[in-house]
BALOBA-1460 file (C-alpha; in Angstrom, 3 decimals):
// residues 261
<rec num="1" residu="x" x="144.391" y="99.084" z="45.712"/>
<rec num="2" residu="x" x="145.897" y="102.224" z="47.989"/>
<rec num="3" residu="x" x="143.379" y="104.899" z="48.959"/>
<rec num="4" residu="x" x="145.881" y="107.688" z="46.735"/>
<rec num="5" residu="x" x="145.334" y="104.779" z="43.689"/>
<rec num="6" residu="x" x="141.867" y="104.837" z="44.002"/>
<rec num="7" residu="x" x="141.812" y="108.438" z="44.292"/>
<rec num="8" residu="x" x="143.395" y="108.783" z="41.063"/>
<rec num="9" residu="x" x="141.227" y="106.185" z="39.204"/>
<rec num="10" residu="x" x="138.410" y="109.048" z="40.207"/>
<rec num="11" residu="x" x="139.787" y="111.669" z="38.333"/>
<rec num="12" residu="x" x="140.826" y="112.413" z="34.946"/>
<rec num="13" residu="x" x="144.213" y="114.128" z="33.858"/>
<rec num="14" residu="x" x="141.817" y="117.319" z="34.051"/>
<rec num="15" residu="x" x="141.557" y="117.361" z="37.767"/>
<rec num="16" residu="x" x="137.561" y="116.605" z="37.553"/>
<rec num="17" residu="x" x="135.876" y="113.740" z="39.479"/>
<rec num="18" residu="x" x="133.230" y="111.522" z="37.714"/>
<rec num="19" residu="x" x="130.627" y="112.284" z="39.855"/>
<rec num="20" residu="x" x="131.519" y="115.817" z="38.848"/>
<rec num="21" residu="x" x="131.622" y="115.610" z="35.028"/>
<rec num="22" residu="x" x="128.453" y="113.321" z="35.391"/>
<rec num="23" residu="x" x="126.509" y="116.388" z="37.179"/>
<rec num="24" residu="x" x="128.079" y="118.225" z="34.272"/>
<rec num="25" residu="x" x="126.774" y="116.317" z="31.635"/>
<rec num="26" residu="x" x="123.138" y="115.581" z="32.804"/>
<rec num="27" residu="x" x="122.642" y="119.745" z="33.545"/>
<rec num="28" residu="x" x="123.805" y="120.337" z="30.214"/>
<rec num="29" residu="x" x="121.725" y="117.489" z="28.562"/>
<rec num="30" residu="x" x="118.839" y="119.307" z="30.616"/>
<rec num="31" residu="x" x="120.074" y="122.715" z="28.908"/>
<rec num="32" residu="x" x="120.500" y="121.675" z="25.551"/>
<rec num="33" residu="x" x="118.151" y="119.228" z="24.524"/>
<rec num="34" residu="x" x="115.496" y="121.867" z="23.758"/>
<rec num="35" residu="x" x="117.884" y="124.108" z="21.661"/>
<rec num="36" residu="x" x="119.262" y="120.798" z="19.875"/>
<rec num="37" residu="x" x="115.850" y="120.234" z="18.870"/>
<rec num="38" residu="x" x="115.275" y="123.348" z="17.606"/>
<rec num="39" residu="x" x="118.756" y="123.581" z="15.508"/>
<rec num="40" residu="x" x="117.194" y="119.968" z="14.103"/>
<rec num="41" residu="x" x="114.453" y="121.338" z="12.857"/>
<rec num="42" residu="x" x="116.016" y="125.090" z="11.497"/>
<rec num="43" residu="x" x="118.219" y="122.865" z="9.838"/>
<rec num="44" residu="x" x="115.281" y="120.881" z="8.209"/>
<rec num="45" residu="x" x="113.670" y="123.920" z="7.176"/>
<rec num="46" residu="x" x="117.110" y="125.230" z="5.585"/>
<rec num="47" residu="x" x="117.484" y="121.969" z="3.469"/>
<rec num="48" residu="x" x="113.749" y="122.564" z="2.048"/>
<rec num="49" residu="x" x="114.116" y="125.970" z="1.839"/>
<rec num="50" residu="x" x="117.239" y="125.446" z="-0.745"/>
<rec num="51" residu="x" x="115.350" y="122.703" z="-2.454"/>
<rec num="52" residu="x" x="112.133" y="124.520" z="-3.323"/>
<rec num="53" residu="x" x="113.633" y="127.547" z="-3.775"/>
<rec num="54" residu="x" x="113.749" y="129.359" z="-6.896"/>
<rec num="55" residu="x" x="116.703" y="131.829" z="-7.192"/>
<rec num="56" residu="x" x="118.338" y="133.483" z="-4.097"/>
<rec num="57" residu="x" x="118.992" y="130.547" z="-1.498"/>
<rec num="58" residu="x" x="120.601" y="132.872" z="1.046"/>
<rec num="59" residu="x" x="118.104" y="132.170" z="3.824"/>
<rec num="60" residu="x" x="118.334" y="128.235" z="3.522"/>
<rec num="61" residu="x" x="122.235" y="128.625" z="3.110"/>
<rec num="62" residu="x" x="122.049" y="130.771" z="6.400"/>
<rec num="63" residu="x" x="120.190" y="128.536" z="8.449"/>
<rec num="64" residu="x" x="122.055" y="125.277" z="7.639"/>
<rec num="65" residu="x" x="125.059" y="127.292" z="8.456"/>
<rec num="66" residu="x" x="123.772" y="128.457" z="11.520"/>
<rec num="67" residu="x" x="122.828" y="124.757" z="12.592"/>
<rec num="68" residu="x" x="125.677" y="123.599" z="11.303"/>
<rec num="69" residu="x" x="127.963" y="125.790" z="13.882"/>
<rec num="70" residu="x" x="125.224" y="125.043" z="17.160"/>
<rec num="71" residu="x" x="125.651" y="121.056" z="16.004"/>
<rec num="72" residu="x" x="129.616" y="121.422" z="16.138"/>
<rec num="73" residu="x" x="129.650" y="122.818" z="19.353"/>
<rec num="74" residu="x" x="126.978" y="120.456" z="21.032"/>
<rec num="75" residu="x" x="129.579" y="117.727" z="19.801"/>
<rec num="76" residu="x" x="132.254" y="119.106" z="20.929"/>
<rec num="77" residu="x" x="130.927" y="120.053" z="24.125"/>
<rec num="78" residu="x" x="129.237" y="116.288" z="24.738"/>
<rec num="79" residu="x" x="132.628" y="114.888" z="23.875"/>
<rec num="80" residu="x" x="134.819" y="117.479" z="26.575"/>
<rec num="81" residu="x" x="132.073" y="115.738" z="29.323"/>
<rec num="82" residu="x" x="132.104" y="112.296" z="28.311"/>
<rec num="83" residu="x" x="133.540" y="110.257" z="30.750"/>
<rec num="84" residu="x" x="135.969" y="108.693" z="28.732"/>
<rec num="85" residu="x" x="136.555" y="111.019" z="25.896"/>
<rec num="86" residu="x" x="139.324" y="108.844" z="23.609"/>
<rec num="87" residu="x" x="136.855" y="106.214" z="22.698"/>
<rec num="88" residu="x" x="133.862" y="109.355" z="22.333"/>
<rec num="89" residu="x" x="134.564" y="109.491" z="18.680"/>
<rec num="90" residu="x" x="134.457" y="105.519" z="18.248"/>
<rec num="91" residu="x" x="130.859" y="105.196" z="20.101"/>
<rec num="92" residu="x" x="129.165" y="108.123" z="18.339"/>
<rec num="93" residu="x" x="130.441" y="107.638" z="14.743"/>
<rec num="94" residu="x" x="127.178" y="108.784" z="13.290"/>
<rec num="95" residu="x" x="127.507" y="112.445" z="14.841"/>
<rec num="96" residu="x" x="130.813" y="112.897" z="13.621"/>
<rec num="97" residu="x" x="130.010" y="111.914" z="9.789"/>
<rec num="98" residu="x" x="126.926" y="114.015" z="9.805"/>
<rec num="99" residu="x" x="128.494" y="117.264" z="10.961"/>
<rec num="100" residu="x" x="132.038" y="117.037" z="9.834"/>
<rec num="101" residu="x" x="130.832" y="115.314" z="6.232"/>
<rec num="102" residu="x" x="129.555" y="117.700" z="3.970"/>
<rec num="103" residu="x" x="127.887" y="114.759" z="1.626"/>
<rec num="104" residu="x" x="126.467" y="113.388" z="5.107"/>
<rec num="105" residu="x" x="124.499" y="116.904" z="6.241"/>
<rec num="106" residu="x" x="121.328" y="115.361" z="5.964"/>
<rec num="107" residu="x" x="122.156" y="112.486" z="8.704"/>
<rec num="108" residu="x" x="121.757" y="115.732" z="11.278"/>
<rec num="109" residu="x" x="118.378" y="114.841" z="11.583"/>
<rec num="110" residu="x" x="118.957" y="111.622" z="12.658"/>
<rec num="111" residu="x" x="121.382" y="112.972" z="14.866"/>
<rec num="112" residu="x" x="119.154" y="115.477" z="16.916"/>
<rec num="113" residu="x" x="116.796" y="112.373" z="17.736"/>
<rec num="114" residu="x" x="119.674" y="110.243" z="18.679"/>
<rec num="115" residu="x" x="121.050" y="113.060" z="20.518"/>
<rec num="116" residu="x" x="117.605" y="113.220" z="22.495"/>
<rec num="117" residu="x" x="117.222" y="109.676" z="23.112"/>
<rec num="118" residu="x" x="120.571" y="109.372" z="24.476"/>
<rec num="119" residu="x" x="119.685" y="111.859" z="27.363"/>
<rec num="120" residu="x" x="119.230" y="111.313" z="31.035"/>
<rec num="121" residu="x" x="115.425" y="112.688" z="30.484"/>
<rec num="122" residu="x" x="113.669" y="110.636" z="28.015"/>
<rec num="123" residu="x" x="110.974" y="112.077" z="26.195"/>
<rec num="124" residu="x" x="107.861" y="110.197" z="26.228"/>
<rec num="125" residu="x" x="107.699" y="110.468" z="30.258"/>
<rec num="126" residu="x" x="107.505" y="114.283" z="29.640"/>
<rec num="127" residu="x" x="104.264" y="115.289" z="28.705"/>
<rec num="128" residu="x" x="104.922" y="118.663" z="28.217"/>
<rec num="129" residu="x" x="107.959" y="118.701" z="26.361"/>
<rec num="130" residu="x" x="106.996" y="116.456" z="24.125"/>
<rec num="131" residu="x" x="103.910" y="118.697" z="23.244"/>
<rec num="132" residu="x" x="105.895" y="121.360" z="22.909"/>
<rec num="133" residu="x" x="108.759" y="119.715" z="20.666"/>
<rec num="134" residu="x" x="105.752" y="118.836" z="18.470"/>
<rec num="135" residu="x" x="104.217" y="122.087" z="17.864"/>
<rec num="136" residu="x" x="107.881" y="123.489" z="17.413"/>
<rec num="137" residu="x" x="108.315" y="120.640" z="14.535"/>
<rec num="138" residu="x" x="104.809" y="121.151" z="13.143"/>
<rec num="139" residu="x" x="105.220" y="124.750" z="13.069"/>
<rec num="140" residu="x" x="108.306" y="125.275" z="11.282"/>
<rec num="141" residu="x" x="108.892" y="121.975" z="9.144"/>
<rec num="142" residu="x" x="105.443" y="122.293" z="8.147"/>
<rec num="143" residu="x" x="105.625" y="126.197" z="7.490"/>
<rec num="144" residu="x" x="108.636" y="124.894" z="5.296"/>
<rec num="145" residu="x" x="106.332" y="122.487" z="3.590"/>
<rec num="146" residu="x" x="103.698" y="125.118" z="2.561"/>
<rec num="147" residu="x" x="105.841" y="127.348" z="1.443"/>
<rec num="148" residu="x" x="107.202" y="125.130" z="-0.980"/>
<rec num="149" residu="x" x="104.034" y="124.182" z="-2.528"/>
<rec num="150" residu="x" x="102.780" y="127.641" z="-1.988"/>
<rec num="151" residu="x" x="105.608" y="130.071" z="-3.213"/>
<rec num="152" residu="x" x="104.530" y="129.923" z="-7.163"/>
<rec num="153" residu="x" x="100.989" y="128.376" z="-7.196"/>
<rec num="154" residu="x" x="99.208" y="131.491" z="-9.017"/>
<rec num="155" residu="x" x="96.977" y="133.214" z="-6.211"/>
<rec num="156" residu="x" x="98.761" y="132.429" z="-3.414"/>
<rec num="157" residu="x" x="99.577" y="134.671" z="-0.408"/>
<rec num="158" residu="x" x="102.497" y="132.730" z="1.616"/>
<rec num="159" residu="x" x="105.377" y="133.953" z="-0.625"/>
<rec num="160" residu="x" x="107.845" y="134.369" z="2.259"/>
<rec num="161" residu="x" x="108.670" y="131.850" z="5.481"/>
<rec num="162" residu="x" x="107.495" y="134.479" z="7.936"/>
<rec num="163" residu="x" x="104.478" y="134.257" z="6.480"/>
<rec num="164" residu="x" x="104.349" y="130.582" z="6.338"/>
<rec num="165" residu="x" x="105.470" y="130.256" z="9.870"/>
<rec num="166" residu="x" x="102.870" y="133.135" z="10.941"/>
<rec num="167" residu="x" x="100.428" y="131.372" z="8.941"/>
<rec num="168" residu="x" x="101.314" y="127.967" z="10.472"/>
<rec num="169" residu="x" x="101.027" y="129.641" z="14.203"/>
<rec num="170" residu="x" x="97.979" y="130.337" z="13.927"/>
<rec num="171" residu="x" x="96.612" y="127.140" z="12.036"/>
<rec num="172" residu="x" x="98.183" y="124.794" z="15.014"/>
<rec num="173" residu="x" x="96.574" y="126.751" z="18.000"/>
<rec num="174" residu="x" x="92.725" y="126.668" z="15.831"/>
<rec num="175" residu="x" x="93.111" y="130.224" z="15.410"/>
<rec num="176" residu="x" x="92.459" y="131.046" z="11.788"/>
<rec num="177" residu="x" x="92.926" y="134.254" z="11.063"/>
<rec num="178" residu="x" x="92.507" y="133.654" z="7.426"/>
<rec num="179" residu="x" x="94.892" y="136.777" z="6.121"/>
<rec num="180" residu="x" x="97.267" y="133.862" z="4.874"/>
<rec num="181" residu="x" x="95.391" y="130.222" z="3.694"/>
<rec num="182" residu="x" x="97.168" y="128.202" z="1.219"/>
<rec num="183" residu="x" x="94.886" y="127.404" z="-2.191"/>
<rec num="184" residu="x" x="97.236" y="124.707" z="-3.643"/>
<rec num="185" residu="x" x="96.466" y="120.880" z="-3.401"/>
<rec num="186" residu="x" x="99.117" y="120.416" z="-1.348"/>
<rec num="187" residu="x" x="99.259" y="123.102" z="0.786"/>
<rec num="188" residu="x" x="95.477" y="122.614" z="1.582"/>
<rec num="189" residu="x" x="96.225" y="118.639" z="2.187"/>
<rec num="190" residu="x" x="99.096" y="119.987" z="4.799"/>
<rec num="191" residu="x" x="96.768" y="122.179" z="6.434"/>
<rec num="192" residu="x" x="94.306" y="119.846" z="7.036"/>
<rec num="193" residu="x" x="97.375" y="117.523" z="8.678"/>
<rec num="194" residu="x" x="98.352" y="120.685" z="10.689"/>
<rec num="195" residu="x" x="94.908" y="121.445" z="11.969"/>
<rec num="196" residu="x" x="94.652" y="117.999" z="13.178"/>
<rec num="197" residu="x" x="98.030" y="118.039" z="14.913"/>
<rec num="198" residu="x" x="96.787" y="121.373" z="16.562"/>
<rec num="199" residu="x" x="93.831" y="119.549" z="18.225"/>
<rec num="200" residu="x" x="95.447" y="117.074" z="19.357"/>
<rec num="201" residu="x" x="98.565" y="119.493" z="20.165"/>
<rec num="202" residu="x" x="95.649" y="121.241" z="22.432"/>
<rec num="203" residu="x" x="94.081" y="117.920" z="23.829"/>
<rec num="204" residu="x" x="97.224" y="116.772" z="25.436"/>
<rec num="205" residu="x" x="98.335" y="120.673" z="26.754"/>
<rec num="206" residu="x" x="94.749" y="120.688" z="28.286"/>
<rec num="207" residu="x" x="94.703" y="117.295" z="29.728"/>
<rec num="208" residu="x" x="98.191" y="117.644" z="31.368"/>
<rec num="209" residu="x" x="97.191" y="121.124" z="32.815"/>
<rec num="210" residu="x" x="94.150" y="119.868" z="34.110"/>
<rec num="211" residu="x" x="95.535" y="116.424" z="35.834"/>
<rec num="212" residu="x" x="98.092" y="119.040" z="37.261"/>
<rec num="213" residu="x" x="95.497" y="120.548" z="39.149"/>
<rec num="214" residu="x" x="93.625" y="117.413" z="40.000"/>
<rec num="215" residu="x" x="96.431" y="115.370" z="41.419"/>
<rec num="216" residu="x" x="98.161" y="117.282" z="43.065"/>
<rec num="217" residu="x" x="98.370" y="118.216" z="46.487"/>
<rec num="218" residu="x" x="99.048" y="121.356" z="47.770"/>
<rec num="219" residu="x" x="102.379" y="120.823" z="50.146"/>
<rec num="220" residu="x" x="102.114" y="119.512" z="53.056"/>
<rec num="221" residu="x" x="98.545" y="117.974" z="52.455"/>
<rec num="222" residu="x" x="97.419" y="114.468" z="51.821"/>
<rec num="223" residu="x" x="96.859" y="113.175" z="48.293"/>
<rec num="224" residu="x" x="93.607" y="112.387" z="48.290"/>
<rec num="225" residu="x" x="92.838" y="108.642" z="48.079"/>
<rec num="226" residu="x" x="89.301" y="106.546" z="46.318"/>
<rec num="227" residu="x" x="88.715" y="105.838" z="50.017"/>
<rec num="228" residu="x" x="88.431" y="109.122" z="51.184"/>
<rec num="229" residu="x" x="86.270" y="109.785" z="48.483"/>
<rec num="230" residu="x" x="83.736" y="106.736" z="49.154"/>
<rec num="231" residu="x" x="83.366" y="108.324" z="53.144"/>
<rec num="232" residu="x" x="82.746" y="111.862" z="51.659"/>
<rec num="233" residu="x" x="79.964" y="110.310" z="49.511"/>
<rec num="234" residu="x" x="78.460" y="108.463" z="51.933"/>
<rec num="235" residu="x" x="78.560" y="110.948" z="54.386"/>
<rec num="236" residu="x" x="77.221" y="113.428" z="52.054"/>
<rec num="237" residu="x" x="74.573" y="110.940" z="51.666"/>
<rec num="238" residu="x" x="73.552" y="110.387" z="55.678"/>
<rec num="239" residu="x" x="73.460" y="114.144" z="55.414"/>
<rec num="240" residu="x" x="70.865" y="114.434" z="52.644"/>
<rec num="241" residu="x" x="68.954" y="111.727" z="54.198"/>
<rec num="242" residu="x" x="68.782" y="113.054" z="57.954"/>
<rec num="243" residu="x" x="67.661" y="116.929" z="55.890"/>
<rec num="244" residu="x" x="64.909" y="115.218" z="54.031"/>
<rec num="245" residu="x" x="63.812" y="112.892" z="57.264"/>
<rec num="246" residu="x" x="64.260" y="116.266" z="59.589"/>
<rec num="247" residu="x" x="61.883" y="118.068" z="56.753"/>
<rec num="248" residu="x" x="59.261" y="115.655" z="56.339"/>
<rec num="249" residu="x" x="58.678" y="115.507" z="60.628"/>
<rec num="250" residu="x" x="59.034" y="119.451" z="60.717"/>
<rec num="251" residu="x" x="56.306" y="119.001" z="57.433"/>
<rec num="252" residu="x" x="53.696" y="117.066" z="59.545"/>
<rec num="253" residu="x" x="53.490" y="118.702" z="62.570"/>
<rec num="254" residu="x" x="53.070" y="121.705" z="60.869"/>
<rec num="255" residu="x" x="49.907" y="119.611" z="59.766"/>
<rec num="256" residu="x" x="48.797" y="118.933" z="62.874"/>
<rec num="257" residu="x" x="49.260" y="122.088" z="64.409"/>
<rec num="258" residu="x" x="47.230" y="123.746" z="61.562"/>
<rec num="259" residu="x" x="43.969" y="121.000" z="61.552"/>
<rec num="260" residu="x" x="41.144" y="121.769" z="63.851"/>
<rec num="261" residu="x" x="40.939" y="120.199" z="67.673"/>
């Protein structure tokens, strides 16, 4: 193959190089993978929100059409940057039928995981986005969750799902103000889910910020090994043990010194 041939094999009928669209593609999986999330779970809380509703669905029927819209672009924007966008459609079928399928809306969820699991990041080897990607899903699927069980039980105060997700706020981070609390069966059985979630929500934030500190170096400086920690030890120990040896002579002939000739 001629240099001009292989030339040509590197770019599309756009002008771009792969290496080019691949930089492309992994910033904007970078980007987006957050704000997918998030669309994932507005979109869950829309779907409840119609469901439990009783009346006026306009806020459920906004956000699903909101998500809807931020899903269609995401597509259509993953399928500009794949590298070899006439067989895009083919090898993610399952994106297509959930957004452009009204009777498949609910496969968006499945989707936004697919959609994460597919990216150049993966998830469990980031700590801290994967603690915060849970306390975003606890917080507003379960604020969903509470309001539906909490909306008509008589002597309830979450009536709305700013004061679910307010309430929810401040039940994950062990806060507790206690000017919302859910008095249903249910809603007290999610609480005591979401409280659990929050500790353990906390555990991991405070563990990850803590190793942070721990192991690492500051630049330019050593990481600090078990050996160098063994010779610190044991030459804080010779220290100790030439002070109490230096103490105990300085001790006696103090003695002698002070005793009559």
């Amino acid at each position: 193959m001629s240099y001009a041939a292989a030339e040509a094999d590197r770019h599309d009928d756009r002008g771009v190089d792969a290496a080019t669209r691949t930089r492309r593609r992994e910033a904007y999986d970078r980007w987006s993978s957050p704000v997918v999330f998030l669309l994932g779970m507005l979109f869950l809380v829309g779907v409840v929100e119609i469901a439990t509703s009783e009346g006026a669905t306009s806020t459920g029927v906004w956000l699903v059409g909101v998500t809807w819209v931020g899903f269609l672009i995401d597509l259509v924007v993953l399928w500009i940057l794949d590298d070899n966008p006439a067989s895009y459609p083919k090898r993610h079928a399952l994106g297509f039928v959930a957004v452009l399928v009204p009777a498949f809306r609910a496969l968006m969820a499945f989707y936004v995981f697919v959609r994460l699991a597919r990216g150049r990041v993966r998830l469990q080897t980031r700590v801290q986005l994967y603690a915060l990607y849970l306390t975003i899903l606890v917080i507003t699927f379960g604020a969903a969750l509470v309001l539906s069980a909490e909306r008509s039980y008589p002597g309830s105060s979450i009536h709305t799902y700013g004061e679910a997700v307010w309430w929810a706020a401040v039940t994950v981070t062990t806060v507790g103000y206690g000017d919302y609390v859910p008095v249903s069966p249910i809603g007290r059985g999610l609480a005591t889910l979401m409280l659990v979630n929050g500790v353990v929500i906390i555990s991991v934030i405070t563990a990850t910020v803590s190793s942070r500190f721990v192991s690492a170096p500051d630049p330019g400086e050593r990481a600090v090994t078990l050996d160098d920690l063994d010779d610190r030890l044991a030459r804080i120990e010779a220290a100790l043990m030439l002070r109490t040896a230096t103490t105990s002579a300085e001790g006696d002939t103090d003695d002698e010194t002070a005793s009559p000739s």
